[in-house]
C-alpha positions as CSV (number, residue, x, y, z in Angstrom):
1,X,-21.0,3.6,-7.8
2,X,-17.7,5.7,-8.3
3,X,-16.4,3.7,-5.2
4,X,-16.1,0.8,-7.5
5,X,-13.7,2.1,-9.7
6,X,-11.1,2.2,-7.3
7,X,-11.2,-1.9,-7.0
8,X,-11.5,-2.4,-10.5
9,X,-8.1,-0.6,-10.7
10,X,-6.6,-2.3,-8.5
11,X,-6.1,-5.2,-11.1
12,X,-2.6,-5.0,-12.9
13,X,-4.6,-5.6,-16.5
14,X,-7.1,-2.5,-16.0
15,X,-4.3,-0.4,-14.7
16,X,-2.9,-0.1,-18.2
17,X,-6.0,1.6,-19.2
18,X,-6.8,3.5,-16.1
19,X,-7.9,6.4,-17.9
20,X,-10.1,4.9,-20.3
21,X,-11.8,3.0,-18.0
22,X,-12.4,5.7,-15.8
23,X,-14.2,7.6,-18.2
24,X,-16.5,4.6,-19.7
25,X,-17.4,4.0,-15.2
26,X,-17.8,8.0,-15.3
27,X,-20.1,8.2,-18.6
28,X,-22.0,4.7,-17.8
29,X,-23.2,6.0,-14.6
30,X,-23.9,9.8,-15.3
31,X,-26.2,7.8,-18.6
32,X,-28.1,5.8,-16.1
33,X,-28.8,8.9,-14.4
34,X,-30.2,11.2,-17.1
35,X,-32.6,7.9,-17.9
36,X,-34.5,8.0,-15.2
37,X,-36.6,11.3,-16.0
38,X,-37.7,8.5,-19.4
39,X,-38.5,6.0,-17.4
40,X,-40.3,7.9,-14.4
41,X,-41.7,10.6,-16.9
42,X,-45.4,10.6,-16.2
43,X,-47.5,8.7,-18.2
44,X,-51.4,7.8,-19.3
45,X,-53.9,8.8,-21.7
46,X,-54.7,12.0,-19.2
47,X,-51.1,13.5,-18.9
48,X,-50.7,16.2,-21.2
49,X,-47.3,15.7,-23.6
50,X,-45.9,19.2,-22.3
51,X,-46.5,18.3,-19.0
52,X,-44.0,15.5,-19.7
53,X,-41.8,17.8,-21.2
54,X,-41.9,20.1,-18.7
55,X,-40.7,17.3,-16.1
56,X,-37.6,16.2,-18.6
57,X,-37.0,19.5,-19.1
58,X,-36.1,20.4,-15.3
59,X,-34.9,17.1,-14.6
60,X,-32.4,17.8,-17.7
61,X,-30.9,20.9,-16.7
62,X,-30.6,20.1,-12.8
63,X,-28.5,16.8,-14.4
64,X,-26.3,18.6,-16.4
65,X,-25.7,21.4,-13.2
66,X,-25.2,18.6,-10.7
67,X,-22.8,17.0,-13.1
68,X,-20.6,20.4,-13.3
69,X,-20.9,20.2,-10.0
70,X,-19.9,17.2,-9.2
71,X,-16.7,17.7,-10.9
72,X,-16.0,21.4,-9.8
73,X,-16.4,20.1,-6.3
74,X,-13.8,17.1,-7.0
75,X,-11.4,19.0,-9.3
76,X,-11.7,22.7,-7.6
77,X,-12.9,23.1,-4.5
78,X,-11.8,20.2,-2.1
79,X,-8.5,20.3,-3.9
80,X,-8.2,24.0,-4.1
81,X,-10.0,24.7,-0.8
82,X,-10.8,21.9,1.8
83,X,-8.0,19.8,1.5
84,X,-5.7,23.3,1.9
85,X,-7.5,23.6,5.2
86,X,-9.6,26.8,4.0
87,X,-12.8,25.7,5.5
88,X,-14.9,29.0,5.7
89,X,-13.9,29.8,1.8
90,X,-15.0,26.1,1.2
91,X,-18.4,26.3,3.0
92,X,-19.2,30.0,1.3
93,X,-18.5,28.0,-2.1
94,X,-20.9,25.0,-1.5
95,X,-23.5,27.7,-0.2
96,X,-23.0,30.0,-3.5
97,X,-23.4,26.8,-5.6
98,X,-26.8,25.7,-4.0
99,X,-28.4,28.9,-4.0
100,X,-27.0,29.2,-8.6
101,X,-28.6,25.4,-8.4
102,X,-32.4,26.9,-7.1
103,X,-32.5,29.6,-9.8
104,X,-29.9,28.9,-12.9
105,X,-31.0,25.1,-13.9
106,X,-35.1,26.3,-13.7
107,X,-34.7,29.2,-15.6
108,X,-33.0,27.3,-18.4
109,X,-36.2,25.1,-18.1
110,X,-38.4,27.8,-18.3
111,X,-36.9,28.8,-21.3
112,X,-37.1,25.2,-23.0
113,X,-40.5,25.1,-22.0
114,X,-42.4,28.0,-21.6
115,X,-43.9,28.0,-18.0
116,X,-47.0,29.6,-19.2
117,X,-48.2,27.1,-21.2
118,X,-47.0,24.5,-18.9
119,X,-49.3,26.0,-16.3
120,X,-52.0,26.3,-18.3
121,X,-52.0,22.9,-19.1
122,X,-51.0,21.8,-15.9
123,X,-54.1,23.5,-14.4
124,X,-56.8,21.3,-17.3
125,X,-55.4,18.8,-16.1
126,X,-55.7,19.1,-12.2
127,X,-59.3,20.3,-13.1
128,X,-59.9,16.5,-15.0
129,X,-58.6,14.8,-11.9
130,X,-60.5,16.7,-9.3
131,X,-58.5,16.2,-6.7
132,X,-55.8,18.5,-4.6
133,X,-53.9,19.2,-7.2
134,X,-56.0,22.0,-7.9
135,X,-55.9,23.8,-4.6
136,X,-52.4,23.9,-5.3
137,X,-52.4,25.3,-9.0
138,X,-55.1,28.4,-7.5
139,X,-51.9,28.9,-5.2
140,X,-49.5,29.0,-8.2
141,X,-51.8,31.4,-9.7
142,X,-52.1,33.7,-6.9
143,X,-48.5,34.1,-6.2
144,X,-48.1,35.1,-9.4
145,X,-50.3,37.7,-9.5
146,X,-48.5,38.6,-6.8
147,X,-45.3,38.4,-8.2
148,X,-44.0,35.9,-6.5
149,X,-43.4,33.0,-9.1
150,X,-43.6,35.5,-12.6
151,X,-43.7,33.4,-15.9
152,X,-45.3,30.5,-13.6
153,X,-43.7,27.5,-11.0
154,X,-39.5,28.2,-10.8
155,X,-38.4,27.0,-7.5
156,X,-40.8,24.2,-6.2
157,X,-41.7,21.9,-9.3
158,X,-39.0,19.6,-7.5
159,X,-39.2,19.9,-3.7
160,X,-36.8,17.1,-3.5
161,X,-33.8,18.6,-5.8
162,X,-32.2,20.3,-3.5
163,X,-32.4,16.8,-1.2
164,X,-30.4,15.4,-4.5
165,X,-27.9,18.1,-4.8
166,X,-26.6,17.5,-1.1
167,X,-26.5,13.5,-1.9
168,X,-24.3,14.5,-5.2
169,X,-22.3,16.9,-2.9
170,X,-22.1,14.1,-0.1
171,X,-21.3,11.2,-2.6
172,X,-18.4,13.4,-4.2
173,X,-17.0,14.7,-1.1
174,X,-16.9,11.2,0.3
175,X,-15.4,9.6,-2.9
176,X,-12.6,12.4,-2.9
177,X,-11.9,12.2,0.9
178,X,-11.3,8.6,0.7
179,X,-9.8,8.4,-2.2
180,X,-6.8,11.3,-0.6
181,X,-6.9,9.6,2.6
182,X,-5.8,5.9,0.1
183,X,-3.1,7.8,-1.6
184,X,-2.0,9.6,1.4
185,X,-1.6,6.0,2.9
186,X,-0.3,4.9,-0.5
187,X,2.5,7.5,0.0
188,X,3.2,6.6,3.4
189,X,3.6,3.1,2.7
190,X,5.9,3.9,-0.6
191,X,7.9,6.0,2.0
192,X,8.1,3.4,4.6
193,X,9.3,1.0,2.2
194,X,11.9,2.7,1.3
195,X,13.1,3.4,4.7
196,X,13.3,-0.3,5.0
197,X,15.1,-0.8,1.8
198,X,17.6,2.1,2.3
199,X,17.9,0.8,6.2
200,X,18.6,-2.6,4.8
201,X,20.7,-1.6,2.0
202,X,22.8,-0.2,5.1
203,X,22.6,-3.1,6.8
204,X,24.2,-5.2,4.1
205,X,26.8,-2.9,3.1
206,X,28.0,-3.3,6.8
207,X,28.9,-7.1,6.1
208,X,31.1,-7.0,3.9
209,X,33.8,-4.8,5.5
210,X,33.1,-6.6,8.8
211,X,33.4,-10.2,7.4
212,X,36.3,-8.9,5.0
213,X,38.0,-8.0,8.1
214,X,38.3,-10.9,9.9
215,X,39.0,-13.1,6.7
216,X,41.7,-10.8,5.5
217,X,43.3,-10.9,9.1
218,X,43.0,-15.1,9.1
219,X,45.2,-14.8,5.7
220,X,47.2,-12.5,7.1
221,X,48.1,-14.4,10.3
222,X,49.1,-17.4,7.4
223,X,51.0,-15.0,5.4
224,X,53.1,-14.0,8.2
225,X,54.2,-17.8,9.5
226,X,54.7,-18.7,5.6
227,X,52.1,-21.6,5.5
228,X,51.5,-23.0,2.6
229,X,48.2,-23.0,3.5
230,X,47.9,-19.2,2.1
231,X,47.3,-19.8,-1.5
232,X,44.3,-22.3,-1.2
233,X,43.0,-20.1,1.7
234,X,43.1,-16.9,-0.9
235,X,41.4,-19.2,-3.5
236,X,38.3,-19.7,-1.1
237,X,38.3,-15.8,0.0
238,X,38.0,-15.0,-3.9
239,X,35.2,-17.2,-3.9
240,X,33.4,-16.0,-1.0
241,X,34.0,-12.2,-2.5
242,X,32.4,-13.8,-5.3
243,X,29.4,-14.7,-3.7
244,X,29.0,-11.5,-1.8
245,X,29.4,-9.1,-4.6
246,X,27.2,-10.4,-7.3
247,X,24.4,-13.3,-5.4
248,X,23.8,-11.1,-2.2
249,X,22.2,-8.0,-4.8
250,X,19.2,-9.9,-4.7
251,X,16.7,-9.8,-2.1
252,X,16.8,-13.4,-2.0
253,X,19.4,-16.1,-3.4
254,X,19.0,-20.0,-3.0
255,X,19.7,-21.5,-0.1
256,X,22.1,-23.9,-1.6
257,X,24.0,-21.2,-2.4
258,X,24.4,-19.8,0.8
259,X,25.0,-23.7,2.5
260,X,28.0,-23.3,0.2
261,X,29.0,-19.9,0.9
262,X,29.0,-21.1,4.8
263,X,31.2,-24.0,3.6
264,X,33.2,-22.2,2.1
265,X,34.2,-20.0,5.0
266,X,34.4,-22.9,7.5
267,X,37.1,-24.4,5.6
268,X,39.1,-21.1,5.0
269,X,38.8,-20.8,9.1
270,X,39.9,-24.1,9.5
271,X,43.2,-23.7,7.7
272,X,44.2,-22.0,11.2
273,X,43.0,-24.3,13.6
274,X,44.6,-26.8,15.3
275,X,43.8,-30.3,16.4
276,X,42.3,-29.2,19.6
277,X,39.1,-27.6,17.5
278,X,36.4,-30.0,16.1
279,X,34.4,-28.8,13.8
280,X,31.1,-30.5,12.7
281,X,28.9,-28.5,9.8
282,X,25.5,-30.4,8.9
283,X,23.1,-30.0,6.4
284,X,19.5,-31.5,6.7
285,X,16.5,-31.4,4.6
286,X,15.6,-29.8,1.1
287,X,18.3,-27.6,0.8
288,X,18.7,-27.2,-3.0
289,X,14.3,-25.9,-3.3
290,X,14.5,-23.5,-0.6
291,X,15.1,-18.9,-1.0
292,X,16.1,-16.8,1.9
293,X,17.6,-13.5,2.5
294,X,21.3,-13.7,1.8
295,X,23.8,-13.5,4.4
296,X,21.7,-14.1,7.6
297,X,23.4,-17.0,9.1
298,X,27.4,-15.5,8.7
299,X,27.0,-13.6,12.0
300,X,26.5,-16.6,13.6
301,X,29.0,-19.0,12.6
302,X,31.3,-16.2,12.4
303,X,30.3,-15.7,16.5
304,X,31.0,-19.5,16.5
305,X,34.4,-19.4,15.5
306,X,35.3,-15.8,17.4
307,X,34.7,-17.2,20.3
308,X,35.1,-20.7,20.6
309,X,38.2,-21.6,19.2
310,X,40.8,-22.1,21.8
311,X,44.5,-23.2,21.3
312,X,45.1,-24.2,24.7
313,X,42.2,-26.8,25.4
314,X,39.9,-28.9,23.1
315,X,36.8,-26.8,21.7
316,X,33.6,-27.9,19.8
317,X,31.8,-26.2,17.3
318,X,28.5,-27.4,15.6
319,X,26.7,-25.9,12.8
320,X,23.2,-27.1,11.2
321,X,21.2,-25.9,8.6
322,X,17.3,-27.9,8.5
323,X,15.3,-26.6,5.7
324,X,11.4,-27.9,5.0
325,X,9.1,-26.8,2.9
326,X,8.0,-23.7,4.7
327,X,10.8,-23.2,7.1
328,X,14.6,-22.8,7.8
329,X,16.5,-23.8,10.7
330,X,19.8,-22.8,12.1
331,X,21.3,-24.3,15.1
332,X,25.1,-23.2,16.4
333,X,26.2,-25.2,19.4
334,X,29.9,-24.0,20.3
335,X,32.2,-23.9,23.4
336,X,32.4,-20.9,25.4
337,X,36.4,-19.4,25.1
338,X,37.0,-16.6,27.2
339,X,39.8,-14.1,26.5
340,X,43.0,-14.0,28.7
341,X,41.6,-11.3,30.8
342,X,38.3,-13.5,31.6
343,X,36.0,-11.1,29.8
344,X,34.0,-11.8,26.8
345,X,34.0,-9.3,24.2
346,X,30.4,-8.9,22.7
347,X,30.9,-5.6,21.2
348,X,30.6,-7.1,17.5
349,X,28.1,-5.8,14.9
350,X,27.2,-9.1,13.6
351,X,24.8,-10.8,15.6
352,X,22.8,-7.2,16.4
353,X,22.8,-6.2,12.4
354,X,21.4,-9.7,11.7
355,X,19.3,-9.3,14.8
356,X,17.7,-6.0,12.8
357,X,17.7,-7.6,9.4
358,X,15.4,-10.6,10.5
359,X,13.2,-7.6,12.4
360,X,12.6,-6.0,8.6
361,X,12.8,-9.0,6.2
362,X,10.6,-11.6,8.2
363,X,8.5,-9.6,10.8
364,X,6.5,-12.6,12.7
365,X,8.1,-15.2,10.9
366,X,11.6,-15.8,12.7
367,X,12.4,-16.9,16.1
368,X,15.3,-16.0,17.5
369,X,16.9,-17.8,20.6
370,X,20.2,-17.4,22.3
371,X,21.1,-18.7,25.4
372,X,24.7,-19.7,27.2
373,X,25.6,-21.7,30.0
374,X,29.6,-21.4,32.1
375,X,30.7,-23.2,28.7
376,X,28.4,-23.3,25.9
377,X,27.0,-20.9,23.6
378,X,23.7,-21.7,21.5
379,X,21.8,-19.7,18.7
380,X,18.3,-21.5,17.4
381,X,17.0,-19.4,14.5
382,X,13.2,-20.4,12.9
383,X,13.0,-19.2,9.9
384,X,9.3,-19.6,8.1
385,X,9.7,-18.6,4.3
386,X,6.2,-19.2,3.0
């Protein structure tokens, strides 16, 4: 029944009292137990009234030992002992509290009841019913003139008590076993999480001095020719830096911002290009009802423009952003520009970081595809974000 506790808690309401309520589950079910000796306590005209006492008394003080018990073995020893790998000191500690359990709790009894008179009524009584019973008092009476039982019946009056001090020791073993191996998972989870947030938190911080980079050297290729192009082109970048220095904190932002973000940064690249570069940047779907991790889809445009803007032949880039209820597309499409040498450089950190970010932020929910042919380059990206 303790197992129950740890679902109840698991509601945000009952957390707040977590204490209290473990005490009220703790005392509710320790009360049921100390009931049953009333409501199995023998009964009938023929059943002598310290007989009955005699069977609350035992029952009584085996409760209140198995309930010390209980929480010595939860609070002490698995703690203290078997969860420190001590398992010989742990075992000797079970064993010394069985073999206090089959004398302490009895003799208590024995002193709440007397087992003298308890025998002697016990023993008119199996005389009235005529039946084995009375085989078995002869027995009680010859072992104690032997001096095997003085002051009458100690250890057997409940062959099955020590059968309920192993299910006690069993149930709080089990309880506190499971309950280490949840919070050990607890804790790993905790720690995993934030691995993923620190790892991310990386992640994003690389960005910004990589897209700040390339920017800054666009404004400072303007700068140089004296186009008057430079002032708007420094208006956009300070609302871009905008963007990425107070929006992107979030875990998510709306995806309208970051369509406008995008647009933003295609029209601060385009102040460079010349008429041989068309540029076409599409948006499709509910764009304005839509969240998604900021700064996903700036590698790829930004691969777009790296490498498929050409000054000496006509170029194509194509960018398109799809949202649905439950999903995001991207799709790039641009032309394949390769350097003077022939070789295309693909040593950025762009498309890899965004590569790992979609690994962490949307595990089974993205779908990445990039493929090339002699003079295209194309990125699909599936985004599901419900």
């Amino acid at each position: 029944m303790f197992a129950i506790l740890s679902c109840i808690l698991k509601y945000p309401i009952l957390k707040k009292h977590k204490k209290i309520l473990t005490i009220i589950i703790h005392a509710a079910v320790w009360g049921c137990f100390f009931l049953l000796p009333y409501i199995f306590r023998p009964q009938g005209r023929d059943i002598s009234a310290n007989i009955s006492n005699r069977f609350i008394a035992i029952f009584t003080t085996n409760g209140i030992y198995l309930v010390a018990f209980y929480y010595f073995n939860t609070l002490v020893l698995l703690p203290k002992l078997l969860f420190q790998k001590k398992w010989l000191w742990y075992a000797a500690s079970i064993i010394g509290c069985l073999v206090v359990f089959m004398y302490v709790p009895r003799e208590i009894a024995n002193i709440i009841v007397p087992p003298e008179e308890f025998a002697f009524k016990l023993e008119a009584f199996k005389q009235q019913q005529h039946n084995h019973l009375i085989d078995t008092a002869k027995q009680w009476q010859q072992m104690r003139s032997r001096g095997g039982m003085r002051g009458g019946s100690r250890f057997i009056f409940f062959p099955s008590s020590n059968a309920i001090f192993f299910l006690v020791f069993l149930i709080s073993t089990c309880i506190s076993v499971t309950q280490q191996w949840l919070k050990s998972e607890q804790t790993k989870k905790e720690v995993e999480t934030e691995k993923l947030n620190t790892e991310l938190s990386f992640l994003k911080s690389q960005v910004n001095p990589h897209f700040f980079f390339n920017t800054l050297n666009n404004i400072y290729a303007l700068a140089v020719v004296g186009s008057p192009k430079t002032a708007p082109a420094i208006m956009k970048l300070s609302s871009i830096m905008r963007y990425i220095l107070t929006d992107t904190q979030s875990d998510t932002v709306p995806l309208e911002n970051e369509v406008n973000f995008i647009n933003n940064f295609i029209d601060l690249q385009r102040v460079r290009l010349t008429d041989k570069v068309v540029v076409a940047f599409i948006t499709e779907g509910t764009i304005a009802n839509q969240q998604i991790a900021p700064l996903l889809f700036i590698p790829f445009v930004e691969n777009a423009f790296k490498y498929g803007v050409s000054t000496k032949e006509n170029s194509v880039i194509s960018i398109t952003i799809k949202a649905t209820e439950t999903t995001v597309h991207l799709y790039t499409t641009n032309t394949i520009v390769k350097a003077d040498n022939g070789i295309l450089d693909t040593t950025g950190i762009g498309i890899n970081n965004v590569k790992r970010r979609l690994d962490l932020l949307y595990p089974h929910k993205h779908n990445l595809v990039i493929t090339n042919n002699d003079n295209q380059f194309f990125v699909t990206l599936d985004i599901s974000i419900k």
